[in-house]
N, C-alpha and C positions, 0 to 999 in steps of 0.2 A: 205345236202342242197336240199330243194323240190324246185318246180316252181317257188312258190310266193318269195323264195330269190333270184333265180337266177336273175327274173324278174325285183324285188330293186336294185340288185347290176345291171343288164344293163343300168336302167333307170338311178339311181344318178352318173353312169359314162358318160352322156351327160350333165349332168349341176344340178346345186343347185338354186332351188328357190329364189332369193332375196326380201322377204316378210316376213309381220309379224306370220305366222305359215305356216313355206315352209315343217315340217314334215307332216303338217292335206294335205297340197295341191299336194305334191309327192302320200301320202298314197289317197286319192281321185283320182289320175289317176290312180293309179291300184288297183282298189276296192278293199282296206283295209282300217281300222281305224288304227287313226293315233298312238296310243298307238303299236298296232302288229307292225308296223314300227318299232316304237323306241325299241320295245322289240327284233324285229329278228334281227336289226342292234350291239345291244349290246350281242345277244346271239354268233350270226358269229364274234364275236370282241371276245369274251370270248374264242371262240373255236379254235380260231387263222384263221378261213375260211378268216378274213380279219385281215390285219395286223395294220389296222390305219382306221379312218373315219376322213375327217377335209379338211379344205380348200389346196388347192399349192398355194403357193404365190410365189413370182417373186423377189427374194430376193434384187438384183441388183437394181429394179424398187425401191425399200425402202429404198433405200439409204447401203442395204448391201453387201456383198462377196458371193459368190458361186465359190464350185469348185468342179470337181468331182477326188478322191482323191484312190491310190491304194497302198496296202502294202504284202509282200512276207511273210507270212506267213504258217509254220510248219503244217501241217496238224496236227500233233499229239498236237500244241499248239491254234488250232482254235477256239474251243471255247471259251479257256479264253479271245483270244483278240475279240474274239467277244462279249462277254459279255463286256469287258475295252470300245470298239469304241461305243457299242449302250449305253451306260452309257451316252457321251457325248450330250446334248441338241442340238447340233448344227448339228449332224449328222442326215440330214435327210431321208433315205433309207441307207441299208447295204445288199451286197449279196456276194455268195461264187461264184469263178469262178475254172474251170477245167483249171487250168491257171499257170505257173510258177507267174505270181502277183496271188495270189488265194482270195484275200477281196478286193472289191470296195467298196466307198460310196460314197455319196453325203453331202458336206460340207456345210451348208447355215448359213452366221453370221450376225450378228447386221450391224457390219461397215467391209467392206475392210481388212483393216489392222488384223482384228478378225483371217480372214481365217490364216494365220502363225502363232498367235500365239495358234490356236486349234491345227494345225497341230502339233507342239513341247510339246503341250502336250500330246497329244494321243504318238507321239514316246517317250515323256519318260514313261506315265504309261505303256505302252505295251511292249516295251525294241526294235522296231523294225522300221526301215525306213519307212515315207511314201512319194509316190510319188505321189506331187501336179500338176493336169494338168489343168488350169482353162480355161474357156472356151474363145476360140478366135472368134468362128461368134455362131450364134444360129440359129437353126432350128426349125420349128415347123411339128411335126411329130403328128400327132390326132390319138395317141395308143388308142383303146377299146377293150374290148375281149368280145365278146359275149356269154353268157353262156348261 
């Protein structure tokens, strides 16, 4: 990763454009064309440097479910259930914890009622409990990391 990515990835973690070519107008604040944009964004996406590009949306606010969801899982059986929970559409982030719970994730569904019935099915593909904890107040925390 040189300057000029690190540089992308700080800028498009303060906000996305809402215009008719917000890649020409992001790549014009930091003197590139907007092609090398779209090209280092899809290269650090290939490379795994970035795991997703794409909007958050506010599932609740659309009328859906959210919840942040955790299961006890075997170290020696981790990846397959990782490979089984990132299968799921609805799963929007998955990470490992040094944790007697050792997977979290982020459940986001269409409607309410959704979040339970993802949840019985990830425990039967997977063969393992998950503990659903959904969220009682919200916070807004303005995470960036500056690279």
């Amino acid at each position: 990763m040189d300057a000029t990515d690190r540089a992308i990835i700080n800028r498009l973690q303060l906000s996305f454009p809402i215009c008719e070519r917000p890649f020409r107008q992001v790549a014009a604040e930091l003197g590139i064309e907007e092609s090398d944009l779209i090209a280092r964004l899809e290269s650090m996406l290939a490379r795994k440097q970035l795991s997703r590009f794409g909007p958050m949306y506010h599932a609740e606010r659309l009328g859906g479910g959210l919840s942040l969801c955790a299961i006890r899982v075997p170290e020696a059986d981790f990846e397959r259930v990782n490979t089984v929970v990132n299968g799921f559409p609805e799963v929007a982030h998955n990470y490992a914890r040094d944790h007697e719970f050792s997977m979290w994730f982020v459940l986001a569904t269409e409607t309410p009622d959704r979040v339970d019935e993802v949840l019985r099915e990830i425990e039967q593909a997977t063969g393992y409990q998950v503990y659903n904890m959904p969220k009682q107040r919200e916070f807004f925390v303005g995470l960036r990391f500056d690279l």
